[in-house]
C-alpha positions in Angstrom: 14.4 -62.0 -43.9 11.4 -63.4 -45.6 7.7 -61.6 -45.4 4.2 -62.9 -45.9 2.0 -60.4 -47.6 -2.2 -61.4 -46.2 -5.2 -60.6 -48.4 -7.6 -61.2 -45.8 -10.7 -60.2 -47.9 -10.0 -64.0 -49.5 -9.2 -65.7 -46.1 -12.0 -68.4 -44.8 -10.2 -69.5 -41.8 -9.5 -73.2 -42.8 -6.4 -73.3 -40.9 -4.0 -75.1 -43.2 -1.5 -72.3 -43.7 -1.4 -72.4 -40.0 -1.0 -76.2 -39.4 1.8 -76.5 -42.3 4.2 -73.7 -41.1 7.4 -74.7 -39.5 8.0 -72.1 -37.6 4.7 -71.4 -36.6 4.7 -67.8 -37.9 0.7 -67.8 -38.8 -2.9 -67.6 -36.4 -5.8 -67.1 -37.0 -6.4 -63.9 -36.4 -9.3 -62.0 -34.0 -10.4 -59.9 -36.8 -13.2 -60.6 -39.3 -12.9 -59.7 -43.2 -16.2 -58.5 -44.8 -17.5 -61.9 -45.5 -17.4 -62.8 -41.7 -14.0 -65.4 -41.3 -11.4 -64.6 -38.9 -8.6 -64.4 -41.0 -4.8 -65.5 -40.9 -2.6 -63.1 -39.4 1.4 -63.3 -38.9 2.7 -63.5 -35.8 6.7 -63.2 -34.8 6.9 -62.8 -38.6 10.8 -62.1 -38.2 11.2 -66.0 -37.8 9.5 -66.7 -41.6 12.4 -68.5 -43.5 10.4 -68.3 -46.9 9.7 -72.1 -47.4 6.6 -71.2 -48.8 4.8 -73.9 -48.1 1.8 -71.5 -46.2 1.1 -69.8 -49.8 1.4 -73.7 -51.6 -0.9 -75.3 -49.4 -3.7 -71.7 -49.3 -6.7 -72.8 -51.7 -7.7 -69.3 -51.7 -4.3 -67.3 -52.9 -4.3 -65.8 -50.1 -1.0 -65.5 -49.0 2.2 -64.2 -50.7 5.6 -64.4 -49.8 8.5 -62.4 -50.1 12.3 -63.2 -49.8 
């Protein structure tokens, strides 16, 4: 099983991660970091298959994953 590590202190919402994931395992999230963005948070992380492509696509490093 894969896992996708979050700093949310670098996430500003844009969304890609979430768009790019094919198994839809990222949202954005209902919680704010300390500069104000709702940030990406994982949801039915168990079905993450570690492609990567979330942490590829993240122009702010802010996602890491694990297989």
């Amino acid at each position: 099983m894969a896992k996708v590590e979050i700093h949310s202190e670098r996430c500003k919402s844009c969304g890609l991660c979430v768009e790019i994931c094919p198994k839809k395992v990222l949202n954005i999230g209902t919680k704010t970091n300390p500069k104000g963005y709702y940030f990406v948070e994982t949801i039915e992380s168990e079905n993450c298959i570690g492609c990567a492509l979330c942490g590829m696509v993240c122009p702010d490093i802010v996602l890491e994953i694990y297989k």
